[in-house]
N, C-alpha and C positions, 0 to 999 in steps of 0.2 A: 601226593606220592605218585612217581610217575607205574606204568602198569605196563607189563609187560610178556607180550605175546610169542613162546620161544616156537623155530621151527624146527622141525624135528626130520625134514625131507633129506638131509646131509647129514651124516654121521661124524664128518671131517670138520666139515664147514660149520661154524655155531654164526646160526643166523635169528635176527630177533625184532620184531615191532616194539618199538617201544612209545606208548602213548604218554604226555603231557609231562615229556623230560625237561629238564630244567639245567641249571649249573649244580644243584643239591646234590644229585644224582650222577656227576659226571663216574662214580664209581663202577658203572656199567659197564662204560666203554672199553673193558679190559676185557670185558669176559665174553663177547662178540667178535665174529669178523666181519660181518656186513649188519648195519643197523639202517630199520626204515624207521623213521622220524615220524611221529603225526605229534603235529600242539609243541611242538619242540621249546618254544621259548626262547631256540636261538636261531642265528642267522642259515636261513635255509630258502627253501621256493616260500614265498609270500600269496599268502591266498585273503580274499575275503570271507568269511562264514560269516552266514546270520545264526544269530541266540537270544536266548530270550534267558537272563541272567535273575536269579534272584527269585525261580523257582519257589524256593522251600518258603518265602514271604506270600506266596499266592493261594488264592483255591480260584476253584473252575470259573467262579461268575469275575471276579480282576481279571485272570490270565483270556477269558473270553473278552471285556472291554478291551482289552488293548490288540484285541485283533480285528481283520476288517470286517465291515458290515455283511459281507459276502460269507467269509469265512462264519461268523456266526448262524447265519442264516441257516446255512448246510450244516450244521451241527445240529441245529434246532429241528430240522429238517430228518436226520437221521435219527435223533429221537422219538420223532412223530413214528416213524416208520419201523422203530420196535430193532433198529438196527442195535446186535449188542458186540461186544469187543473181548476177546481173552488174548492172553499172553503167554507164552512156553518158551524156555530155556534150549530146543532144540529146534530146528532145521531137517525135513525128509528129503531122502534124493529127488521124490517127484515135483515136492514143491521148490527143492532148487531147480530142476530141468526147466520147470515154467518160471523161473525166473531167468535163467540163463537166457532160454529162447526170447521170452521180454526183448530184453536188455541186447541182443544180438538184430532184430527188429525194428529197434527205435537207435542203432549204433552208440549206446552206453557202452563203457568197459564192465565186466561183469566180475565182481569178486570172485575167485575161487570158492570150491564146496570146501578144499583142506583149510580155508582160511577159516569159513563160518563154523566148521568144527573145532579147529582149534580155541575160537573165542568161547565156544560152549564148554568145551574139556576143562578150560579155568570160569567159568561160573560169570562168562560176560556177555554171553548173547542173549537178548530179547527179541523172540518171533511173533510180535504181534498181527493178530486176525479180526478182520472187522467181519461180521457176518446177518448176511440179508436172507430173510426165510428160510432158516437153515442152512444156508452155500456159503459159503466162503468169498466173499467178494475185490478185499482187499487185503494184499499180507504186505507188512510193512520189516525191514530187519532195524536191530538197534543194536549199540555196544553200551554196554554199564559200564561205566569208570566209577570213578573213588567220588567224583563231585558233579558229574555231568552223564545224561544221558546222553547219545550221538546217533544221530538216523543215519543209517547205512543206504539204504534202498527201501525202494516198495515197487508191486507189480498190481493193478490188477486181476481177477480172478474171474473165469467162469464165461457166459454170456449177460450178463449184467449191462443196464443200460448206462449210458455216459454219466446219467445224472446220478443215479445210486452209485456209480463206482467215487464220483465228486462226494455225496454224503459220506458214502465209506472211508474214503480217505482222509479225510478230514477229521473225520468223527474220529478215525483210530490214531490222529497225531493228537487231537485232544486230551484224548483218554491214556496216551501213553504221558503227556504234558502231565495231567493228573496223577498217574502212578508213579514218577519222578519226584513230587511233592511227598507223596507219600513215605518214599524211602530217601527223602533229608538230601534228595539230590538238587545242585542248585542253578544246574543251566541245563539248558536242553540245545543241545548243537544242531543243527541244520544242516552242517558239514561242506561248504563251501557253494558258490555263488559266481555268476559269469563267465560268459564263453569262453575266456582262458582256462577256465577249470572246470571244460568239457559239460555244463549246463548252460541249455537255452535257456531263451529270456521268459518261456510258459512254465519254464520252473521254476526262475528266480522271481515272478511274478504272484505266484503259490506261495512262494517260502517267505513271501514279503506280507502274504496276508497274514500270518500271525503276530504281528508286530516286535516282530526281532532289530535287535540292533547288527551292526555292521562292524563286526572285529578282525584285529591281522592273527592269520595263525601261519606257523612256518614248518612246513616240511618238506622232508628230503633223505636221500640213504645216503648214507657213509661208508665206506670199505677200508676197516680199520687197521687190518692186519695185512703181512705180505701176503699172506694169502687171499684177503680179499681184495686186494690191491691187483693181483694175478688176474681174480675174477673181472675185475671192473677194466682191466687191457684186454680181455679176453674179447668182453661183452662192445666194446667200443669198437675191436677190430671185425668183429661178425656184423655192427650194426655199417660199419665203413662198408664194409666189401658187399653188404646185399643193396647199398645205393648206389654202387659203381657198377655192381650186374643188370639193375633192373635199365 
């Protein structure tokens, strides 16, 4: 069932994410003017994602062998070390500023704060925390779908040394791995892969330790209506004229 994220910034404008749409579902498309695609199922931008498919068949000790020797290690490691993990449905302004800044730092694109709210207001955001002696070390964001978990981002926290932010990290993709199983979800997305899709090769490296497979996902927006047809000449002639100024 595809899932879908309405925005509510235009009153005019009905604008809408729509997550792992299909042909089933082409009945949406009426009721939008501009739609962004994610998992689309049709012909769109082509990306790679790793996933680890077949979730709700695993528990912790399978979905750990089929990750690398490294990646277990630092799990093993963040157990030793008392590291524990919770998860909450919301997102604070302060922990998105530290992530904005993150992500403005290391030149990621940074999701908007109206965006993680809106996933929280229909009951899809997971704010998972890894947490070392009390601190906060690692916050990771995810979106719930109908079948699939999806890791959004994660930031670092605190002054925590490299290696505990490494246990932390890990530890809290595992344990979110783990509560994915629990609620009958059956892949855990990674959400794309390769410097066309703006991750270095220390990410795609990371995201290969848990032994994901390599699938096509396609997305892309669409501007359905003249109105959004208006917006997308609009948006084409501002993007023209600010590379003929610069």
């Amino acid at each position: 069932m595809p899932v879908v994220i309405e925005f509510k910034k235009l009153a005019v404008i009905r604008i809408a994410e729509i997550w792992d749409f299909g042909k089933d579902s082409e009945y949406l498309l009426k009721n939008y003017d501009i739609i962004y695609f994610r998992n689309s199922r049709i012909n769109f931008r082509q990306l790679l994602t790793p996933v680890v498919n077949g979730c709700c068949a695993l528990d912790d000790l399978s979905f750990l062998s089929r990750c690398s020797s490294k990646f277990q290690y630092e799990v093993r490691r963040a157990e030793k070390e008392n590291i524990t993990v919770e998860f909450n449905p919301f997102i604070s302004e302060i922990e998105y500023n530290q992530y904005r800044l993150f992500s403005v730092d290391k030149g990621f694109p940074a999701i908007g704060l109206s965006m993680f709210k809106r996933y929280s207001a229909v009951d899809r955001l997971v704010v998972g925390k890894a947490i070392f002696q009390g601190e906060v070390a690692q916050i990771n964001f995810y979106l719930r779908l109908d079948d699939s978990l999806v890791f959004l981002a994660g930031f670092p926290v605190g002054g925590v040394s490299t290696a505990i932010r490494g246990w932390a990290n890990r530890y809290l993709h595992f344990k979110a791995m783990s509560m994915a199983v629990k609620q009958g979800l059956n892949v855990y997305d990674l959400l794309g892969m390769g410097s066309f899709a703006g991750f270095s090769e220390t990410i795609v490296r990371f995201k290969e330790e848990m032994g994901p497979v390599r699938v096509s996902r396609f997305d892309g927006v669409c501007y359905r209506s003249f109105l959004g047809r208006v917006i997308q000449l609009t948006l084409s002639l501002r993007n023209w004229l600010r590379k003929i100024c610069v």
